[in-house]
DRENLO-613111 format. One line per field, with one value per residue (C-alpha): x, y, z negated; residue number from 0. Coordinates in steps of 0.1 Angstrom, whole numbers. Layout:
% DRENLO-613111
c1 <- [X/...]
c2 <- [Y/...]
c3 <- [Z/...]
k <- [NUM/...]
//
This chain:
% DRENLO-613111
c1 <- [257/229/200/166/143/105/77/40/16/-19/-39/-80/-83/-116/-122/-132/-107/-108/-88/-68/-54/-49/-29/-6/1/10/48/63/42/52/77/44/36/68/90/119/112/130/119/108/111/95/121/106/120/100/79/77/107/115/145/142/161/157/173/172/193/228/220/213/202/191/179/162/131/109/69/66/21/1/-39/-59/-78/-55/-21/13/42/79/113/151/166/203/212/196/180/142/114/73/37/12/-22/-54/-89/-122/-145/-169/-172/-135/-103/-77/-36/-13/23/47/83/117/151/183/211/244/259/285/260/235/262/267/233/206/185/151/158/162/132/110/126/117/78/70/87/62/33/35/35/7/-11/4/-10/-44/-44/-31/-61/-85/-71/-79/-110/-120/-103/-132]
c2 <- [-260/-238/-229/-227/-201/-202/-175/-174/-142/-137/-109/-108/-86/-70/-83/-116/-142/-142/-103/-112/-139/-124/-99/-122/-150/-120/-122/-98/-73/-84/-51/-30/-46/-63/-34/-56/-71/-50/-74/-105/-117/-148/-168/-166/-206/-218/-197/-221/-200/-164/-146/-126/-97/-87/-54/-38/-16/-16/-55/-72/-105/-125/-164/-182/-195/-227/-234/-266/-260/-240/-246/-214/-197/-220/-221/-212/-231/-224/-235/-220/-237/-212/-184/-172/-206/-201/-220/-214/-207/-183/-201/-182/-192/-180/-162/-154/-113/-113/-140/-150/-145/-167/-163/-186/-180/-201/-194/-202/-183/-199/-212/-185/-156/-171/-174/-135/-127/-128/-154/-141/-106/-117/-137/-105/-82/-106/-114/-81/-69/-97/-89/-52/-62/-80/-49/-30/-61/-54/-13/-20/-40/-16/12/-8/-16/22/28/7]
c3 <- [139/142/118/135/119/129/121/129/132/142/154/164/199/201/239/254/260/302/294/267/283/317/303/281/308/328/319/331/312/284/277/276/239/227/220/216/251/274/304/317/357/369/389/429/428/403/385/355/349/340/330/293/282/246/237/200/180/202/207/241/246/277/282/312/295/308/302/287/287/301/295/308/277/255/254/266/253/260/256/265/286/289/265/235/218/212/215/208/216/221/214/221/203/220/193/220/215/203/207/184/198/174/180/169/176/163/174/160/142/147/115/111/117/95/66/71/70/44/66/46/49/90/87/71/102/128/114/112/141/162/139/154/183/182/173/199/225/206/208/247/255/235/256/290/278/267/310/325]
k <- [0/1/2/3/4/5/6/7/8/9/10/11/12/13/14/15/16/17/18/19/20/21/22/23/24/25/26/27/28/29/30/31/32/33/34/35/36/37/38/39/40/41/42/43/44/45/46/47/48/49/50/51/52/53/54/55/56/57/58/59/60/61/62/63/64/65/66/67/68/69/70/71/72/73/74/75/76/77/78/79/80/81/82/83/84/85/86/87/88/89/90/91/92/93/94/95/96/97/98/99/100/101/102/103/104/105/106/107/108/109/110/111/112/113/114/115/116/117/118/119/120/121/122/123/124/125/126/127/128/129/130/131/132/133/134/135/136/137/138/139/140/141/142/143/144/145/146/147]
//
């Protein structure tokens, strides 16, 4: 049995929602933000799917992921669909001069790991782990803008 553990985070980007979400329904730049990300490859075959690596302190994780949505400007929704279980959304609100990028992320912790582990001292790793990178999405996009 697994436990499923689920964490939300929010950041407001500076920049008009046609940029931000260009740069976050771009995949496979992912890695430039998401520090724990160490890459993402949309599958040629069907690029509903794309192949994750998540590499962190000595661990190494990979899962073939598939879009369940995908509304432009809106949201993009995802599932696993082969290794690492995890399943979320990214939705996006349009604040005219600046957007809204809500991550929500669950996974699950297999019942003899999660017995081991303190799951709310997990939980407080993973949220602010995301939350930074949020920021970092939010600094990246401030620096393009500052580029052009």
């Amino acid at each position: 049995m697994s436990k499923w553990l689920e964490h939300s985070v929010q950041v407001e980007v500076d920049a008009p929602i046609d940029l931000v979400w260009n740069l976050w329904s771009d995949l496979e730049q992912m890695p430039r933000w998401m520090k724990w990300i160490d890459s993402v490859k949309i599958l040629a075959a069907d690029p509903d799917l794309s192949r994750w690596k998540l590499a962190s302190g000595g661990f190494e994780f990979t899962w073939l992921s598939r879009i369940l949505k995908l509304e432009k400007h809106q949201i993009i929704q995802w599932e696993s669909v082969d290794g690492l279980p995890n399943r979320g959304a990214v939705r996006f609100y349009d604040r005219h001069q600046s957007s809204i990028v809500k991550l929500t992320i669950a996974y699950a912790i297999p019942g003899i790991l999660g017995q081991l582990m303190d799951n709310l001292f997990l939980g407080q790793i993973v949220e602010s782990t995301i939350q930074a990178d949020l920021y970092r999405f939010k600094n990246y996009v401030t620096q393009l803008q500052m580029k052009s």
